[in-house]
C-alpha positions as a Markdown table, in Angstrom:
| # | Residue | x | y | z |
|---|---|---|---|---|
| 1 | Unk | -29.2 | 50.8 | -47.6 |
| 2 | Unk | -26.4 | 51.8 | -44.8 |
| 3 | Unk | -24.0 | 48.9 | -43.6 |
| 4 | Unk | -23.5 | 49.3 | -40.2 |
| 5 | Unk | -19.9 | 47.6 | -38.9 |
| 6 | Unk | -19.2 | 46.7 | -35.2 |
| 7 | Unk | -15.6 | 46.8 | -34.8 |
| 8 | Unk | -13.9 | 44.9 | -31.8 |
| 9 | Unk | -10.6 | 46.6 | -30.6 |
| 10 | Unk | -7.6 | 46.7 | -32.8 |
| 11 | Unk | -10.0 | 45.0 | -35.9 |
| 12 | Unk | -8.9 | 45.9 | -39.0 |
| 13 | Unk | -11.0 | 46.2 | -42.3 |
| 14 | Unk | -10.7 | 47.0 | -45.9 |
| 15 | Unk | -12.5 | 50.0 | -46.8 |
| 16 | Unk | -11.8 | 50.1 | -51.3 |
| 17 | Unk | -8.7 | 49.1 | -51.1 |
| 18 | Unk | -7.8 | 51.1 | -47.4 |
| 19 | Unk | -6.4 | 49.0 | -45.1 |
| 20 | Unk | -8.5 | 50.7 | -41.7 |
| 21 | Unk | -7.6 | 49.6 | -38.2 |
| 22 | Unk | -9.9 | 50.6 | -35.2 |
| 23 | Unk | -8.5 | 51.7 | -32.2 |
| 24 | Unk | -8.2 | 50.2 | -28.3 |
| 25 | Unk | -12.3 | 50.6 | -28.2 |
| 26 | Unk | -15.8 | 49.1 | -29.5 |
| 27 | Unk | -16.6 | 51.3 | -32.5 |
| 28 | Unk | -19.8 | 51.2 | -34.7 |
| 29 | Unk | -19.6 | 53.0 | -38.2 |
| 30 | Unk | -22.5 | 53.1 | -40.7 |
| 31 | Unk | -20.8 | 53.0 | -44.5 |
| 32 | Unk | -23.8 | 55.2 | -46.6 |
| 33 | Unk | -23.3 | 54.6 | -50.2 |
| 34 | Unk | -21.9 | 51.5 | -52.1 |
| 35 | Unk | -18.2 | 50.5 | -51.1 |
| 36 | Unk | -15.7 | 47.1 | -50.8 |
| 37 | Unk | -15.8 | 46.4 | -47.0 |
| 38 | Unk | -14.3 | 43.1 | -46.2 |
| 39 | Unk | -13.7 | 42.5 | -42.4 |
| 40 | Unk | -10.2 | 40.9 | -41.5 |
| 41 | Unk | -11.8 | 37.8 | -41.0 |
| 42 | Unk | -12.7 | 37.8 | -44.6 |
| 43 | Unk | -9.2 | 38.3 | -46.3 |
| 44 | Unk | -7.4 | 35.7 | -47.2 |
| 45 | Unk | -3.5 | 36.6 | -48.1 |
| 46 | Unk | -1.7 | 34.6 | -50.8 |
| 47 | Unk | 0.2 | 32.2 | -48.6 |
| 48 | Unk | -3.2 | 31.1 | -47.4 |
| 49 | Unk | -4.3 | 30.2 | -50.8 |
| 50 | Unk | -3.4 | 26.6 | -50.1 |
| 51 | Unk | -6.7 | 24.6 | -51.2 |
| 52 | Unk | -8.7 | 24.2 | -54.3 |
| 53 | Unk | -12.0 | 26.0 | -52.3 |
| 54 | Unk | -9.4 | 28.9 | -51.0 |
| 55 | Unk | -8.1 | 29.0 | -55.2 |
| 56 | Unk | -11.8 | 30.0 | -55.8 |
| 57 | Unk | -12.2 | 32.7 | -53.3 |
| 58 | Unk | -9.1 | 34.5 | -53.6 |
| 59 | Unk | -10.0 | 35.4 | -57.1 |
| 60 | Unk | -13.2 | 36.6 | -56.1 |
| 61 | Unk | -12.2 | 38.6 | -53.4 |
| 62 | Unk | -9.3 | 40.2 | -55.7 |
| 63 | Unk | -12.3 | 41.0 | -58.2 |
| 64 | Unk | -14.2 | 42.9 | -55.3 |
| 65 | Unk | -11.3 | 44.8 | -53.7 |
| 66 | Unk | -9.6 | 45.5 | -57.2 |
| 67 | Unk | -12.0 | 45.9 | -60.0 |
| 68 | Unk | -9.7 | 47.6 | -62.1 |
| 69 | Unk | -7.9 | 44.3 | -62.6 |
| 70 | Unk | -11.0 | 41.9 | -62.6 |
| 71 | Unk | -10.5 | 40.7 | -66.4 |
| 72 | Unk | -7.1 | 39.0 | -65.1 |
| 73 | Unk | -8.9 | 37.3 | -61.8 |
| 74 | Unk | -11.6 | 36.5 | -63.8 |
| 75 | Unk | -9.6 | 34.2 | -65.9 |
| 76 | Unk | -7.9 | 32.6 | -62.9 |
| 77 | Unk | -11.5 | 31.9 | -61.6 |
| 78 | Unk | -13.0 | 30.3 | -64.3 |
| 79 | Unk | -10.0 | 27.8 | -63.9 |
| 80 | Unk | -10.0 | 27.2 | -60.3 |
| 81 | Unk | -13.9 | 26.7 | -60.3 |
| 82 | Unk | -14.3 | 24.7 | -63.5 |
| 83 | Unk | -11.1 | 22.2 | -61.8 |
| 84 | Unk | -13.3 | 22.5 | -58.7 |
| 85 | Unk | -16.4 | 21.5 | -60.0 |
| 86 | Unk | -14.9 | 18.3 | -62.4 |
| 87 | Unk | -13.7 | 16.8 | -59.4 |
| 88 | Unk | -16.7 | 17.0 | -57.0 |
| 89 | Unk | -19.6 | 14.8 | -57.6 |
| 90 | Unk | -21.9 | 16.0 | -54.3 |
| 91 | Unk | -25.0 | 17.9 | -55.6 |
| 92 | Unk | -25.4 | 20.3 | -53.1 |
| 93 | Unk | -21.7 | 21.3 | -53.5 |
| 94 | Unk | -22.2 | 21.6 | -57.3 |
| 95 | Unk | -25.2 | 23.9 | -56.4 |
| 96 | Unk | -23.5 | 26.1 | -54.7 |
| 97 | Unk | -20.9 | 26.5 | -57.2 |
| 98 | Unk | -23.5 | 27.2 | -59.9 |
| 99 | Unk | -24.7 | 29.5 | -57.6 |
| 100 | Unk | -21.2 | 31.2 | -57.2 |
| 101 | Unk | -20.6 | 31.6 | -60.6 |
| 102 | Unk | -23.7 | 33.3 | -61.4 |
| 103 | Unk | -23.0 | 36.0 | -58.5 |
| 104 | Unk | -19.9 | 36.9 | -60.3 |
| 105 | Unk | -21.1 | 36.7 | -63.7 |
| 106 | Unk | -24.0 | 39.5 | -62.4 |
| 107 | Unk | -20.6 | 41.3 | -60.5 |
| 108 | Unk | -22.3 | 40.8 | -57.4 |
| 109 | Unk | -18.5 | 39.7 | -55.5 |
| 110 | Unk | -18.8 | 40.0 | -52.0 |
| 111 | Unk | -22.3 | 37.4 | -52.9 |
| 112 | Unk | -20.0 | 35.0 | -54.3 |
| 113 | Unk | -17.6 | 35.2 | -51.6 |
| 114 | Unk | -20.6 | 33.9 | -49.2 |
| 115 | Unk | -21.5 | 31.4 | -51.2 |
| 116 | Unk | -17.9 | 30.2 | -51.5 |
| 117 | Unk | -16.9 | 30.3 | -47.7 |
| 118 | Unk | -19.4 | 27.5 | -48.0 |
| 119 | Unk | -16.9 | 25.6 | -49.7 |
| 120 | Unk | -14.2 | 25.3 | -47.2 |
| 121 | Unk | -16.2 | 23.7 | -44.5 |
| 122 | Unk | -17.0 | 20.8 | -47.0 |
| 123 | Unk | -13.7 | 20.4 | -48.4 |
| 124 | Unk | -11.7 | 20.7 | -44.7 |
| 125 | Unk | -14.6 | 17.8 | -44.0 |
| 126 | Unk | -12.2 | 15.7 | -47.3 |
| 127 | Unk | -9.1 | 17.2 | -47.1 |
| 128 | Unk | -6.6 | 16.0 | -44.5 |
| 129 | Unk | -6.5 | 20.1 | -43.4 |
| 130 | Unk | -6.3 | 22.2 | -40.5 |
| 131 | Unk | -6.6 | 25.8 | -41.0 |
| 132 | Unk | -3.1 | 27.9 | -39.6 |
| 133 | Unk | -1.3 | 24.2 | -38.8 |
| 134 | Unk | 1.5 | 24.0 | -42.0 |
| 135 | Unk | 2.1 | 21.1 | -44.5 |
| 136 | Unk | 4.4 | 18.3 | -43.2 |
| 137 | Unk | 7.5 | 17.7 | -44.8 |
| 138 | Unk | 5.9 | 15.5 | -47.4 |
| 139 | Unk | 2.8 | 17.7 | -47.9 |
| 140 | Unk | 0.6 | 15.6 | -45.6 |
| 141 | Unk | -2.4 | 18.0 | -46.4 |
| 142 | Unk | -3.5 | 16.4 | -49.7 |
| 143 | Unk | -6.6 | 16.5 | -51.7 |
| 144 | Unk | -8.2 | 13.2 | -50.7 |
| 145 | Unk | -12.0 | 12.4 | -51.2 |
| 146 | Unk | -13.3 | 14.8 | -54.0 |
């Protein structure tokens, strides 16, 4: 099945490992076979990585965009989400974390990464967290309510 993209101006993508930008107009493309596509929107960089929910994605998203190294982001995932899911008690939440680790068990990463954006909204609902505002001097954005 074809995924069709509608780029804004200037959007970037990641097209298997291709960092694509579009240009100063509207574009549609329609991607025919099976490929990593992750929208800028989507990509998290390493200094963003600043929450136990983010410490779960970014490992997924590494195993979609480079399987050649999935073994090593694997290992960091099965951390992060087994830390993750002894310190939250909300069944729904828990749910969804089952639910993410079967998507990447069955390899099915850019799954899992739905599921896990899931995550942040409950956690930024516990954690004293602003997306894009930096930690005070004392780390004011703690874990608080898990």
């Amino acid at each position: 099945m074809p995924l069709k993209l509608s780029l804004k101006p200037n959007e970037k993508f990641v097209l298997n490992g291709a960092v694509i930008q579009n240009g100063d107009r509207r574009a549609t493309l329609v991607v025919q076979n099976q490929a990593a596509i992750l929208r800028e929107k989507e990509i998290l960089q390493a200094d963003e990585v600043t929450t136990p929910a983010r410490r779960i994605y970014f490992p997924i998203m590494m195993m979609y965009l480079d399987p050649e190294h999935t073994e090593t982001y694997y290992e960091d995932f099965v951390v992060r989400m087994t830390e993750f899911m002894n310190a939250v008690t909300n069944q729904e939440v828990l749910a969804t974390c089952i639910a993410i680790s079967k998507e990447v068990m069955r390899c099915a990463h850019y799954k899992a990464l739905i599921h896990a954006k899931k995550l942040f909204a409950y956690e930024e609902a516990r954690l004293n967290y602003v997306p894009g505002v930096p930690e005070d001097a004392e780390g004011a954005q703690q874990f608080a309510g898990y």
